[in-house]
Each structure stands twice: as structure tokens, then as C-alpha cells.
C-alpha positions in Angstrom: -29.6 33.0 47.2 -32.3 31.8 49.9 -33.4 34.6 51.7 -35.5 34.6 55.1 -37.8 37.2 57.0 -40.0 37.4 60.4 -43.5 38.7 60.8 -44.3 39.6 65.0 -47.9 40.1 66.6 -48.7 42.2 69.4 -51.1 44.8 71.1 -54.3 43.2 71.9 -57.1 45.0 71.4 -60.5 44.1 72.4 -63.8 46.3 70.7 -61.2 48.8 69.2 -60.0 48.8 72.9 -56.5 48.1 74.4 -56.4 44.7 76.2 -54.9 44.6 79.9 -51.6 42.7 78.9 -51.5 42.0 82.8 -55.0 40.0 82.6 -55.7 36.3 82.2 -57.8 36.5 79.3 -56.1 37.2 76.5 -52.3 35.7 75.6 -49.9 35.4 72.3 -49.1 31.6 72.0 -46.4 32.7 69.1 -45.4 36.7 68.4 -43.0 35.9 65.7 -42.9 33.8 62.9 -40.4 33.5 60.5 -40.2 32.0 56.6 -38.1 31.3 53.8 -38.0 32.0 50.4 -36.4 29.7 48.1 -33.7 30.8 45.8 -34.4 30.4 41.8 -31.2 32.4 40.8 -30.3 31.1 37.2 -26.8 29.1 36.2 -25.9 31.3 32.9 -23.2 30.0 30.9 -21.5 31.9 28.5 -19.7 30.4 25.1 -16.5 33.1 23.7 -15.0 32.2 21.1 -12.9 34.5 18.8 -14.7 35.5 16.1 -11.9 34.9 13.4 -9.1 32.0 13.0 -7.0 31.3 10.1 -6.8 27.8 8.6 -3.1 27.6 9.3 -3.6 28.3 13.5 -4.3 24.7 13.4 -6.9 25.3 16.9 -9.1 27.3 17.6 -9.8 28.2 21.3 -13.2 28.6 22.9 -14.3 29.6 26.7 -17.5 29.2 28.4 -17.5 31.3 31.6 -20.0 29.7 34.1 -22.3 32.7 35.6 -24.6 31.9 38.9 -25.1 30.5 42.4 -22.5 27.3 43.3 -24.0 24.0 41.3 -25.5 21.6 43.8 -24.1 18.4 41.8 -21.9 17.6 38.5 -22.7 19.3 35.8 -21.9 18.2 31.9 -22.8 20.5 28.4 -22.3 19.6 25.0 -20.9 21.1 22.7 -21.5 20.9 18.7 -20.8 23.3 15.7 -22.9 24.0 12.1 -23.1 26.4 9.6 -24.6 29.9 10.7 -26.9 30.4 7.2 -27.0 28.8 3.6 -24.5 31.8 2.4 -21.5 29.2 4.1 -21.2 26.4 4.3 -17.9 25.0 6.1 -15.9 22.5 4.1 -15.9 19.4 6.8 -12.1 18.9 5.8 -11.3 21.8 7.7 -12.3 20.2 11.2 -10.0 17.5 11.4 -11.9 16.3 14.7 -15.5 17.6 14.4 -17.8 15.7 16.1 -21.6 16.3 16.2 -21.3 16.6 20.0 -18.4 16.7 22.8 -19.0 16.6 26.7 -18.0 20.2 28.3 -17.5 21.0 32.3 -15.4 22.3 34.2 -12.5 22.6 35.0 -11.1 21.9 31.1 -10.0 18.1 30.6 -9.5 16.3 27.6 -12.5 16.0 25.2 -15.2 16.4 27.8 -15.0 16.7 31.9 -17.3 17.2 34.5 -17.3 20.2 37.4 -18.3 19.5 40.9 -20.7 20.8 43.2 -18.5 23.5 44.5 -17.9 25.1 41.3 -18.4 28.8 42.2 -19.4 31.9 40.4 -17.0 32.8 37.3 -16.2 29.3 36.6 -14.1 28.7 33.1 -12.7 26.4 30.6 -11.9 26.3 27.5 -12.1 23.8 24.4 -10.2 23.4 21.0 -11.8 22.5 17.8 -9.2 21.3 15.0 -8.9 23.3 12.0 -7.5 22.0 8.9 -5.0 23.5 7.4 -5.5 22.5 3.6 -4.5 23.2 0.3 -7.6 24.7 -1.2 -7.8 28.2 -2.7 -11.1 29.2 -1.3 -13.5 32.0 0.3 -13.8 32.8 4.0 -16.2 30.0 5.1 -18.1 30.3 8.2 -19.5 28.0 11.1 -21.1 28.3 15.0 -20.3 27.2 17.9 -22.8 25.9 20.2 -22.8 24.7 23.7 -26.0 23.0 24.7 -28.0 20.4 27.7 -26.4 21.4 30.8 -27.4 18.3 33.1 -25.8 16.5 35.7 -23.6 13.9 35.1 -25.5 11.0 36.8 -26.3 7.7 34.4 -29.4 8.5 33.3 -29.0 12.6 33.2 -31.1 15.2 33.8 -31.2 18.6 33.0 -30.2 21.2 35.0 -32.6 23.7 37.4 -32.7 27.2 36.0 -29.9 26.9 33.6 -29.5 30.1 30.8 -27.8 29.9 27.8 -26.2 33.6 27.0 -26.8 34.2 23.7 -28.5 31.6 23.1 -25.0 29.5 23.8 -23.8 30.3 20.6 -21.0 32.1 18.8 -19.6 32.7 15.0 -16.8 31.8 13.6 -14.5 32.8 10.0 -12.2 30.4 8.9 -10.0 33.0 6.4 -8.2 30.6 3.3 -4.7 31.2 3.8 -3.5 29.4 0.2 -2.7 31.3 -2.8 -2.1 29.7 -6.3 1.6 29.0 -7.4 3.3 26.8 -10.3 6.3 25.1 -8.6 9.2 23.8 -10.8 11.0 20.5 -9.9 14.8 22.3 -11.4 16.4 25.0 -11.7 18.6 23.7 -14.8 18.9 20.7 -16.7 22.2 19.5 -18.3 21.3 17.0 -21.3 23.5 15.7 -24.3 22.7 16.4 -27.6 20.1 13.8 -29.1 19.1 12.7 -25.5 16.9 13.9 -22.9 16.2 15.1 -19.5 13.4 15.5 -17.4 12.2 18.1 -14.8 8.6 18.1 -13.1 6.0 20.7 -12.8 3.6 20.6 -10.0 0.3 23.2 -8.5 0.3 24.0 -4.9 -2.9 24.3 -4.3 -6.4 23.4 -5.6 -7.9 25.2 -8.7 -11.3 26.3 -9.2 -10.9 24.5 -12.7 -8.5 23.0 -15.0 -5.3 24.2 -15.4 -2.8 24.4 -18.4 1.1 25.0 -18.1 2.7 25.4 -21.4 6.4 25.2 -21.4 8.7 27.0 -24.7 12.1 26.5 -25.6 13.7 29.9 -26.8 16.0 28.2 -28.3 14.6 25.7 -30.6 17.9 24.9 -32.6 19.6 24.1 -29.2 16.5 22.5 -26.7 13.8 21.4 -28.0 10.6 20.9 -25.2 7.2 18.0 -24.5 4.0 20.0 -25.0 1.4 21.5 -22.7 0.3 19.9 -19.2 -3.2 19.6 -17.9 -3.8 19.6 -14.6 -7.6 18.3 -14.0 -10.0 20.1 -10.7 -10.7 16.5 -9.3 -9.2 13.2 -9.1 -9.2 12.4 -13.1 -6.4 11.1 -14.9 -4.1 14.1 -14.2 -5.0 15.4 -10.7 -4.0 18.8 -9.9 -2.0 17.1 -7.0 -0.1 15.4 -9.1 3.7 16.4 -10.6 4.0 16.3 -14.0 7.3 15.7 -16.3 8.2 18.6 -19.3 10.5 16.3 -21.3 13.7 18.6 -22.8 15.3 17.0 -25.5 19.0 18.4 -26.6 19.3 19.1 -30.4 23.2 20.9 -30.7 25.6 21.7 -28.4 24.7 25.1 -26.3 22.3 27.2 -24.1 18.5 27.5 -23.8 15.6 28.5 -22.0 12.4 26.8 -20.8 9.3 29.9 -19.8 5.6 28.5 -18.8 2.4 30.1 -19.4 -0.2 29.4 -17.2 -4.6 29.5 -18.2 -7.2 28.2 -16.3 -8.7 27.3 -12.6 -7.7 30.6 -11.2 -3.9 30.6 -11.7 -4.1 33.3 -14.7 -2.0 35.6 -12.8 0.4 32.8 -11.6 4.2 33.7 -13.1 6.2 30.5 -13.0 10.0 30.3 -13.4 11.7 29.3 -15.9 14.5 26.2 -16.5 17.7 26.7 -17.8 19.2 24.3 -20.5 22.5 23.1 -21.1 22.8 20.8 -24.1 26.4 19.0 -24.7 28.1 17.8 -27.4 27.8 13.7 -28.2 29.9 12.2 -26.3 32.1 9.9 -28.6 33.5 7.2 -26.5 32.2 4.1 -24.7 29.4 4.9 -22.2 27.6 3.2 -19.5 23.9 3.6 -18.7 21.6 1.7 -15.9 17.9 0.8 -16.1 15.3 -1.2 -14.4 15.3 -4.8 -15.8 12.3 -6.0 -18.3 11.8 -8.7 -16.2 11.0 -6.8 -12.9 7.0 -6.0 -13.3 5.3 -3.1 -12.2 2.5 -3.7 -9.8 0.8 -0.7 -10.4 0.9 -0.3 -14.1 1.0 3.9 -13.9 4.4 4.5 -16.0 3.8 8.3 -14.4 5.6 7.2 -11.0 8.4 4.9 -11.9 8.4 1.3 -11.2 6.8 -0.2 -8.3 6.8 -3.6 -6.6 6.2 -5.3 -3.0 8.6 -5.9 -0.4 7.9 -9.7 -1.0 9.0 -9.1 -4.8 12.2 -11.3 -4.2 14.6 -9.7 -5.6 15.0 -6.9 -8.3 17.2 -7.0 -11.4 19.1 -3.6 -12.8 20.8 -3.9 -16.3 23.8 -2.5 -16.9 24.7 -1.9 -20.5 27.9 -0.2 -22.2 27.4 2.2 -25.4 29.1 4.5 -27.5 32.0 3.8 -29.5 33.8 0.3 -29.0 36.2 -0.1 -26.8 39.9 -1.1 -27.4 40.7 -2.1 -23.7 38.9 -3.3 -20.4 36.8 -0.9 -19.1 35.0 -0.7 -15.8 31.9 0.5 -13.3 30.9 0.6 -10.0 27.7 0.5 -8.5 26.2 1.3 -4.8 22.5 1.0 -3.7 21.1 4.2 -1.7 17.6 5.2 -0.7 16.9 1.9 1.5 19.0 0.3 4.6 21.4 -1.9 2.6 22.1 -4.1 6.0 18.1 -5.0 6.6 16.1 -4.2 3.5 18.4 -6.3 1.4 19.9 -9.2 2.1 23.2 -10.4 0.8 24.4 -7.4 -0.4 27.9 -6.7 -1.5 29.9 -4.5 1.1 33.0 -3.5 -1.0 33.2 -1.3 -4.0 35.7 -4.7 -5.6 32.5 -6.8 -5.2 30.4 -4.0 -7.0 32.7 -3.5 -9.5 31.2 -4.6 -12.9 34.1 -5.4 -16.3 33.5 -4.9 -19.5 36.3 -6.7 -21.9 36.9 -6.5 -25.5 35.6 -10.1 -26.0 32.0 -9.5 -23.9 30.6 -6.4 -24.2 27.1 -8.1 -23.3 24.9 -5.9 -20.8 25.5 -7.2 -17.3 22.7 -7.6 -14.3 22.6 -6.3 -11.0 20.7 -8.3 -8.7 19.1 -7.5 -5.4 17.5 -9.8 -2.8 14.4 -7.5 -1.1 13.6 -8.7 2.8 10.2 -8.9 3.3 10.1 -8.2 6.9 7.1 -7.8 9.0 7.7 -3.8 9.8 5.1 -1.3 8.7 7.3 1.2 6.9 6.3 3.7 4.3 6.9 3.4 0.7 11.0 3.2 0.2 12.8 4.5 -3.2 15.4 1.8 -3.9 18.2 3.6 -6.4 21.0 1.7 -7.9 23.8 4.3 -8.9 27.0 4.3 -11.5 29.9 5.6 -10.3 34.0 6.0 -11.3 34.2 4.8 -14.9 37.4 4.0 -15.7 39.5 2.6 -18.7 42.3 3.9 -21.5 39.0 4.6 -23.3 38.3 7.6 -20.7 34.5 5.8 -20.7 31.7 8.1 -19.3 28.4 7.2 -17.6 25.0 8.8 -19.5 22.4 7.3 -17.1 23.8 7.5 -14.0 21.0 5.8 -11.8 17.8 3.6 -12.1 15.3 3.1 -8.9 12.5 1.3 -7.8 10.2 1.8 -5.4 9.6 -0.8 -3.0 5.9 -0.3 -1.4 5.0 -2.0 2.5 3.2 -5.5 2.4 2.6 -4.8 6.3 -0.8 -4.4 8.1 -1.5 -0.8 9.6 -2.9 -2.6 12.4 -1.4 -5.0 14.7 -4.5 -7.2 16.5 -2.7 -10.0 18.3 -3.9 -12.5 18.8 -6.5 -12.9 15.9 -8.0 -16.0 17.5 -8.8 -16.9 21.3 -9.8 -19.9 22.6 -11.6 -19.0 26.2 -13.6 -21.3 28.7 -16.9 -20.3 30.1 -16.4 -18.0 33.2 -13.0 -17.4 32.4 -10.8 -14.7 30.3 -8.7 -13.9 27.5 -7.0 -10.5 25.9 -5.9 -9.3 22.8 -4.0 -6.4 22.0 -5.0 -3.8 19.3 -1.9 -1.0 18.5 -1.1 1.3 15.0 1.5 0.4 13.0 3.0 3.8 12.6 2.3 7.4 13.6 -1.5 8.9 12.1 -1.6 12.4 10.7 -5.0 12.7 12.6 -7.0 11.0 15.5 -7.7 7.0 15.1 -10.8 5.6 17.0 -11.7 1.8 17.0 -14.6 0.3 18.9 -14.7 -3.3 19.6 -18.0 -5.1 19.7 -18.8 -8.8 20.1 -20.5 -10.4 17.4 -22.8 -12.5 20.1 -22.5 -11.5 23.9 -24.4 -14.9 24.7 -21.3 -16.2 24.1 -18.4 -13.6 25.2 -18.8 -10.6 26.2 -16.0 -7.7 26.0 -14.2 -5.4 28.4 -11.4 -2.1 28.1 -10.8 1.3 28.6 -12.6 3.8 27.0 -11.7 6.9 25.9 -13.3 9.6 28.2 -15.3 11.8 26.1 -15.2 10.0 22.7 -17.4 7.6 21.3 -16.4 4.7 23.8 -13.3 4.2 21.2 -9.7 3.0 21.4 -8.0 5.9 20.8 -5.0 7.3 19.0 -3.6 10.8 18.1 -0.8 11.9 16.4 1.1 12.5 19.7 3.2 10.3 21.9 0.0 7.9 22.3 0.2 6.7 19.0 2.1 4.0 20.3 0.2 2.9 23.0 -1.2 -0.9 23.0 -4.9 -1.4 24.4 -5.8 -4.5 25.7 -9.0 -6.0 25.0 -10.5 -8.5 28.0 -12.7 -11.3 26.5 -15.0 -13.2 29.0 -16.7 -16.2 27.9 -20.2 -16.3 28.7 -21.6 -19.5 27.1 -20.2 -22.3 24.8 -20.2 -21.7 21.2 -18.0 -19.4 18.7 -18.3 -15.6 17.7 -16.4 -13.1 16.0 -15.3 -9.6 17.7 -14.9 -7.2 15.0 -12.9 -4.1 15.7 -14.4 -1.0 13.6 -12.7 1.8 12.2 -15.2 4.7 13.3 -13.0 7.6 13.6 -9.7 7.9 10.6 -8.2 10.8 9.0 -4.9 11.7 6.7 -3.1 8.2 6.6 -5.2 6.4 8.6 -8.1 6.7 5.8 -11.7 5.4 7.1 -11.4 2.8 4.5 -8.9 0.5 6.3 -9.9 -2.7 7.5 -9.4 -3.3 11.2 -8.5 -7.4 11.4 -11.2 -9.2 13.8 -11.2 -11.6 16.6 -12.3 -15.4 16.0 -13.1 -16.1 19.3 -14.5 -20.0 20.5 -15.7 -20.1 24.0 -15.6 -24.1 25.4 -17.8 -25.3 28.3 -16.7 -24.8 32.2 -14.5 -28.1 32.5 -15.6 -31.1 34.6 -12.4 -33.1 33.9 -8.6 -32.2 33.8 -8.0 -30.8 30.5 -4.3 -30.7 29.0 -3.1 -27.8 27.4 0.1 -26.4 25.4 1.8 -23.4 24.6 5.4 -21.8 24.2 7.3 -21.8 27.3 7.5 -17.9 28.4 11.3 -18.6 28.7 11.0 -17.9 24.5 12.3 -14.7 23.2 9.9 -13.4 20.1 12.4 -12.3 17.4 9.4 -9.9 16.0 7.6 -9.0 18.4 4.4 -11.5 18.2 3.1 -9.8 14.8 3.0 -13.5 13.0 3.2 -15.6 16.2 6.2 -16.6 18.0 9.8 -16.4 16.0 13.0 -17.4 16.9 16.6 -18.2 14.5 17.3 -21.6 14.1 20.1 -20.5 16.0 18.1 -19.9 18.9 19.9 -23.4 21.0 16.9 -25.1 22.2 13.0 -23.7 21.7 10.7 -25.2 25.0 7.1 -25.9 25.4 5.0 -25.6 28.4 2.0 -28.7 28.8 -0.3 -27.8 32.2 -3.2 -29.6 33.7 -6.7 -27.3 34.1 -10.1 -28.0 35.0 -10.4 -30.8 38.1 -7.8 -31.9 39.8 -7.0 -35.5 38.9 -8.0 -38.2 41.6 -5.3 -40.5 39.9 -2.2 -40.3 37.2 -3.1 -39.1 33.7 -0.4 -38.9 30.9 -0.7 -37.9 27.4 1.4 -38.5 24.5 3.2 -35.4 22.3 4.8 -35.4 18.8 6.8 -32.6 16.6 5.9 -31.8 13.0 6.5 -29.2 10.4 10.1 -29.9 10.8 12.0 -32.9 9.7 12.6 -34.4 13.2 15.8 -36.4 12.1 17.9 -33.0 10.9 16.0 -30.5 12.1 16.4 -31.5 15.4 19.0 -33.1 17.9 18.2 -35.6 20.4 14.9 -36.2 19.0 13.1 -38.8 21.4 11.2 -42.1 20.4 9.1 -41.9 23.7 6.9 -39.1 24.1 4.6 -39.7 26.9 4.2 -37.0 30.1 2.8 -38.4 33.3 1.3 -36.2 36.2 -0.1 -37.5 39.4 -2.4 -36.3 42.3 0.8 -34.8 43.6 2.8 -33.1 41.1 -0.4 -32.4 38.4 -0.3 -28.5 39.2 3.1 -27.8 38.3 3.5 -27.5 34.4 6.3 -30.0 32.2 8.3 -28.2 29.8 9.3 -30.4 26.4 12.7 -28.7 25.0 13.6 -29.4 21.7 17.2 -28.6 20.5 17.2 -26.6 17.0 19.9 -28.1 14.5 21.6 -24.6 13.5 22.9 -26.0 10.2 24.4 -24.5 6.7 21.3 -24.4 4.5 19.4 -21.4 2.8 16.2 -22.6 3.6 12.5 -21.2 3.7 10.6 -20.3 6.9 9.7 -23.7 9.0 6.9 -23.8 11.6 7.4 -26.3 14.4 4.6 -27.2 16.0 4.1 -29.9 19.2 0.9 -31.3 18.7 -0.9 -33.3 22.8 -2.8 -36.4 21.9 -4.2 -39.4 23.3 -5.4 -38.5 26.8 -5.6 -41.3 29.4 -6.5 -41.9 32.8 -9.4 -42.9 34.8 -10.5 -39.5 35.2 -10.9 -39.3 31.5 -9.1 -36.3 30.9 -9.3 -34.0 27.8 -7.3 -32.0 25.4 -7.9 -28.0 25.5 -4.9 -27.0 23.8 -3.7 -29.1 21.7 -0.8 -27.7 19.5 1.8 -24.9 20.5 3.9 -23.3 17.0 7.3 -21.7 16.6 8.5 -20.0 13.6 12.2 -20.8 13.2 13.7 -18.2 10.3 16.9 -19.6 8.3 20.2 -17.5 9.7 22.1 -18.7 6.4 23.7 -15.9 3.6 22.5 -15.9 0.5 24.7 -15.5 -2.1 24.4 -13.2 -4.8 24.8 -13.8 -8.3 25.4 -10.9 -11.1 24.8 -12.9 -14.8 25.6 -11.2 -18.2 22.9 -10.9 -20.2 21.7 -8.6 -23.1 22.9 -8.2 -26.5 26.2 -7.2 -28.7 26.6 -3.9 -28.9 26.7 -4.0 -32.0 
């Protein structure tokens, strides 16, 4: 520190003589003096960090260890990582959160904090870096560590007095691969009838260094016969190694086989794979049922390797059901359930008793019947769901059996990952609006989105900001994930831009390819008149949650509207005339009046008027209605405008729809 010392005079002495210190001649105007010298003690700051992690640890934990006199303001570093030499180079899919800089202090915060001035000697904190834990078969791959730009933690920073860098603030660090090659097999056994087949799937855990081959052999070939050799390609080619693969076992005569696998190629030599037990019966010589996906349901993605895909706003989905083997001399039956989705809000009008899934098969009309499903499209982001239709208790005098069991589909989400609400604001100059911005489901990794205004002449933006990241909305894959940031428009100027919301941080499910919707924003001039406006009256319950605008069942009773006055006050009665459309007025509503017109006056014109319309909750299947209350014709001497002019509800139909299962096919003959 700032040390101090004192120099003091004396003993006069004149001509190598002592002065008479009793005399009037000679005096000391000061015998001491005293001085300061200034402290330049360095700030050394120390980076540890363990000099070996393995990919599976999922963190890795680093301390810097602050070394020096107490800091006379805040103090921020940075901290980065690289690659120590060209020997390794660190795949970047092992930091799930790198970033080329983060904001260190102390004490330890999230992402970046700052340390006050009375930090003292031996100060500490300590950071996480992400480490992927992925799938690769790979070498020990090597990165640093860096901490760098100690400053203070003003605006415009600047750098720290005397600050050291131990080490030059660095340290290494060995990721070590965890992964080892393996072959896994989808079954144990298979059970198939003679002349049909059965299916199991073979699949890689991790990734080879090139391609790979898995030969399957039946070692009994008189018995089981088996589909030829698999490829499994190093990248995303037809076959990636990611992908699971059928081996195809077709039964030849009644009794027992075995399936063994060789493995070749991309590393997995050495691999030894198990091996599938067969079990071929004998034909089966009575009547039997089988299920399958309908010809007429399409598949939207054309790849026969996963099954049959469509949307969630398919419609419905048809299953045939078709009855084989030898003829039958009596009525014979099936049942059929539905698993793999929620049958009460995935479908709609399905069957709740096995009597009503009960399909008959007579003598006369052996036809193959249909089983059809009615898919909700609702408005939920939900992951891809495996809709399986499954035969159950056969029954007859003809002791019928069932050969296919089961047929699915899967059912993929039409739903936005993104929820931006509104997507369009209408704001007046000086004044504000919000939207929300919120994920649609839980990411595997950290989601940033930064807003920016398209033209900040005409609105400019407000919200909270992450500390530490890039000025981002932020989500990770913790409890936050569902946590709604709201995003303060302020218009600036008349005129109209766009506020885009950009992706700039995505990872695992949240893939930095997704599309973030945008703002429309139009900013309208301060008012200098009273301006009408309409919206939905906040007494009206959102059946979904705002993601498509208000909803409510047309059972809802009555659905109200709120008109107010803004801008000047009036100096004398306005009125202004509303109307209903979208809906037929005459049966869609009750009470419907022929006189529209709202009056407010000097008196009353700060209060709002609410119009209530009473919903007709009548029989009918019907589609989706909007019912929107549209202001017109202003009047008044003040000369009054229209801001907002139309207000919307979406009223959804509350009527069953009933479900018809038609015979269709061919004779079994």
C-alpha cells in the first residue's frame, strides 16, 4: 500500500562552526518534513480450471482467485475460450453455450457480474462452460480458457490500473470422448407365420469414422429366411448412421431359427451384436383379421422408412379392416381401441364403448370395413404423436384369429414454436403498446431472441435484457422456459414499421433455423380530436389462451365489446354507429338490434359503452365463425375520428360429430 516517511533538520553550523541555538541569527522555519509514496501494488488475477473434464460431466467449473490491494471501483473481465494449437481443435458441438466472450466479477452471478470496490485480497468466483455430451466416437480434443480486460464497469469502460494476468490468464483444458461403438437390436425374438413376415430394427449408437455394414444370417434357412445387408452412411446421406433400420424375417415352415450380424466398417470391426431369435408358425387355416392404414390417407412426407405421416389438420384418418383366411360359415367379429394419443382431445367423436367399436363380419358381407377418426387440430405445440389403431378379442364358431394386430399413424404438430402475441399493434405518437414473446415448449439448450425495430423514427422498443448475454430474451431449459417477456413499443412518429424478433442464440430443438414471427407495427399521429375505439370487453374469458386472438364456445351466453372515447375531450355530444358481421345476425344471434347508434356527451364521454351480443348456442356442426363489431360514421361538431375500428371473437362450434364407419373393399374372394 501507500507508505509515508519524515526527513528532520537541525544543528546549525556556521564556517564548520556550531551556531549559538540561543542567538537571534540563525532559526529552522520547518525541522521535519514528511512525504508520501504512492502505492502501485498490482491486481493479479488468477484463472484455475481443472485440467481434464469428461463430455458426460455436462459443466465444467473454473475459478479466478483475485490477488492484490482492495479495487477502488467495479471491476468486470471477460472471459473467452480457443483451441491451444493446430494438433486440436475442439468440436464447437461440445460447448453447448460458448460464446466468444462472457462478463466475469465477483462475487459469481449468472453469466457475468460485477465486484465492488471493497473486494479484498483472495477474492473468488467461479464460472461454468457447457460441455456437450454427444454421441461421437472421437479423440481427446483440447481447448483454453481465457480470462481477459479487467476494467471497470462504467459505460464507456476503462481498463484497470496495474492489473496482471497470472499465466498469462489462461489455462488448458481435455475434453476425454466418453462414447464407444455398439450395434443395438430393436428385439429380442420375433414370432412370424409361415409365408409372412416380421420386422425388427437395427440401429448404431454412436457416430462412425466411416460407413458401416450390418449383415444379418438366418441359420436356419429352411425355417427363417432374412432382408440383406444394411448400410449405415458417416453423414446425413440417404441412410444416416442415426437412423434405425428394418432386417425383414420372412417365415418359410413351421419351427425355430436364428438371426447373427456381422459388423465391417467406420470403426465398429470389433462391435459383437446380438442375435434375434425366430419363431415361425404354422398357417393358420381359419378366417383372420388384419388392420392397415387406408390408401386414401396420404403421406406428407413421402419417406416409406418411418411409417405414415400426416398433420394435425389432416381431418380425419381412415384404417381398413379386412377379414382373410378361409371363409367363414357364421358371424364373426372384432374390436378395435385407439392408443398412443388422448382419445378425449386429440380426436373428436370417438367411440367410448368396446359395443360401438365392435366391427361384424356376416356370411353375406365379407367386404373390408373402415375405421374412421376425426384428428383436432388444436392450437397446442405438442411433439410428434404415434396414433395406433389396435385389434382385439376375435370371436366366432370359426375360432377367427387376428394376423395384423395394429396399424398407426403419426400425427406431426401444425403449431408455431413461438408464441408472439399480438403480431400487429396499432400505437399513437407519444404513447405505448406491448407484445409478448414466450416458447412453445421446453428447449434442450439456451434460446436467445433480440428484438429490433425496423425504423426507430417511427417506434422505438423497450424490455429486459438478459444480464450478461447479448441484450437477448432469454430461455434455458430450466423452469424459465416458460416465462413470457413483454416487449414495450413507443411510437415515436407517424408512419408504419416492422419489429422483427431474431433467433440469435438456438440449440437441440430449438434449431437456429426457426423463424421468430415479427411485429407489424403502425404508429398514428398524437390526436387533436376525440377518436373512438373498440375492443373485446376484458369481462371475455380466452378459451386458448390469445394464441389466434380471442376464443370463446358459442356457448359462451353473451360475448361484449368495449367502445371508449381518446384524444380531446368532446366540447359537445358525438355518437357513432356499430354493426356485426361474420356471423349471420338473424340465427347467430338473439336480440339482434335495428338501431345501433352510441351517444356520449361532455359528461359521461370518459366512461366506456359496452355492446353485448347474445350467442345463439344452437344444434349445428358448423366451422369456426369470427364475429367482428365493426364503429363507423363518426359525428359531432368536434369532428371526431375512428382509431379502432373493428374488435373480433372467434366463436368455436360445441356440437358432436358423429362418426361413420362405411364398408368398403373387395370380396374376399
Amino acid at each position: 500500500g501507500a507508505e509515508s516517511f519524515s526527513i528532520t533538520i537541525g544543528g546549525i553550523r556556521v564556517n564548520g562552526t556550531d551556531a549559538d541555538p540561543s542567538g537571534s541569527d540563525w532559526t529552522l522555519g520547518r525541522s521535519v518534513y514528511t512525504t508520501t509514496i504512492a502505492a502501485n501494488d498490482p491486481h493479479t488475477f488468477t484463472l484455475s480450471c481443472p485440467s481434464a473434464v469428461a463430455e458426460s460431466a455436462g459443466m465444467l467449473s473454473c475459478m479466478v482467485t483475485h490477488n492484490g490491494p482492495a479495487l477502488a471501483e467495479m471491476t468486470m473481465l471477460d472471459w473467452s475460450i480457443g483451441t491451444p494449437n493446430a494438433a486440436y481443435t475442439a468440436s464447437v458441438s461440445d460447448f453447448s453455450a460458448m460464446r466468444a466472450a462472457r462478463n466475469l466479477g465477483f462475487p459469481s452471478g449468472p453469466g457475468g457480474v460485477q465486484f465492488a470496490q471493497s473486494a479484498a485480497d483472495g477474492a473468488q468466483v467461479t464460472f461454468q462452460v457447457p460441455i456437450e455430451n454427444d454421441s461421437d466416437g472421437e479423440e481427446e480434443e483440447r481447448f483454453v480458457v481465457a480470462i481477459q480486460a479487467p476494467r471497470n464497469a462504467a459505460p464507456t469502460p476503462v481498463p484497470l490500473v496495474n492489473a496482471v494476468l497470472a499465466a498469462g490468464g489462461t489455462a488448458d483444458v481435455a475434453i476425454g470422448d466418453d462414447d464407444s461403438p455398439g450395434v443395438t437390436i430393436g428385439a429380442d425374438s420375433v414370432s412370424v407365420e409361415a409365408g409372412m413376415t416380421a420386422t425388427y430394427t437395427v440401429m448404431l449408437n454412436t457416430e462412425p469414422s466411416g460407413d458401416v455394414t450390418v449383415t444379418p444370417a438366418s441359420d436356419n434357412g429352411a425355417v427363417a429366411t432374412v432382408s440383406g445387408a444394411l448400410t449405415f452412411t458417416d453423414d446425413d446421406g440417404a441412410t444416416p448412421w442415426s437412423t434405425a433400420q428394418d432386417v425383414i424375417v420372412t417365415g418359410a415352415a413351421a419351427g425355430t431359427a436364428s438371426i447373427s450380424h456381422t459388423v465391417a466398417g467406420g470403426g465398429y470391426d470389433s462391435v459383437t451384436v446380438a442375435s434375434v431369435a425366430v419363431t415361425v408358425t404354422a398357417v393358420v387355416t381359419g378366417p383372420q383379421f388384419s388392420i392397415a392404414v387406408a390408401s386414401s390417407v396420404t403421406d406428407a412426407d413421402s419417406n416409406a422408412d418411418n411409417g405414415v405421416q400426416v398433420g394435425e389438420d389432416v381431418g380425419s384418418i381412415a384404417f381398413t379392416v379386412s377379414l382373410g383366411g378361409a371363409a367363414i360359415t357364421d358371424d364373426v367379429t372384432v374390436q378395435w381401441a385407439v392408443t398412443g394419443v388422448d382419445t378425449a382431445t386429440d380426436l373428436s367423436g370417438y367411440p367410448t364403448t368396446a359395443a360401438e367399436r365392435t366391427l361384424t363380419f356376416t356370411t353375406t358381407d365379407q367386404a373390408a370395413k373402415t375405421v374412421t377418426l376425426s384428428v383436432v387440430d388444436d392450437t397446442a405445440y405438442e411433439a410428434p404423436e404415434t396414433l395406433t389403431v389396435t385389434l382385439s378379442a376375435a370371436a366366432g364358431t370359426d375360432n377367427p384369429t387376428i394376423t395384423s394386430a395394429s396399424a398407426q399413424v403419426q400425427i406431426t404438430n401444425n403449431d408455431p414454436p413461438f408464441f408472439v402475441t399480438p403480431q400487429s399493434l396499432t400505437v399513437t405518437a407519444g404513447e405505448t403498446a406491448e407484445y409478448t414473446v414466450r416458447l412453445a415448449y421446453r428447449p434442450s439448450g439456451e434460446v436467445g431472441i433480440i428484438p429490433s425495430s425496423g425504423d426507430t423514427a417511427v417506434a422505438t422498443l423497450m424490455y429486459n435484457r438478459f444480464l450478461g448475454r447479448n441484450n437477448d430474451l432469454f430461455w434455458g431449459n430450466n423452469a424459465n422456459w416458460t416465462d413470457s417477456y413483454t416487449v414495450t413499443v413507443t411510437g415515436v412518429a407517424a408512419g408504419s414499421t416492422t419489429i422483427t424478433n431474431v433467433l440469435d442464440s438456438g440449440s437441440g430443438n430449438y434449431p437456429s433455423s426457426l423463424t421468430v414471427p415479427s411485429v407489424a407495427v403502425t404508429v398514428t399521429a398524437a390526436a387533436s380530436a376525440p377518436a373512438f375505439q373498440i375492443a373485446v370487453a376484458a369481462t371475455v374469458a380466452d378459451a386458448d389462451n390469445a394464441v389466434e386472438g380471442t376464443q370463446v364456445g358459442e356457448d359462451v351466453g353473451t360475448v361484449a365489446f368495449s367502445v371508449s372515447v381518446g384524444g380531446a375531450a368532446p366540447t359537445a355530444d358525438i355518437t357513432v354507429d356499430w354493426a356485426a358481421s361474420g356471423v349471420d345476425t338473424a340465427t347467430d344471434l338473439s336480440g339482434y338490434p335495428s338501431s345501433r347508434t352510441l351517444t356520449f356527451t361532455m359528461a359521461n364521454h370518459a366512461t366506456a359503452q359496452t355492446i353485448s351480443l347474445t350467442v345463439a348456442d344452437d344444434s349445428l356442426n358448423e366451422a369456426l365463425e369470427t364475429l367482428t363489431v365493426t364503429l363507423s360514421n363518426a359525428g359531432g361538431a368536434d369532428s371526431p375520428t375512428i382509431g379502432t375500428a373493428a374488435a373480433a371473437v372467434q366463436i368455436t362450434d360445441n356440437d358432436a360429430i358423429t362418426v361413420t364407419i362405411a364398408n368398403q373393399g373387395t370380396d374376399a374372394d
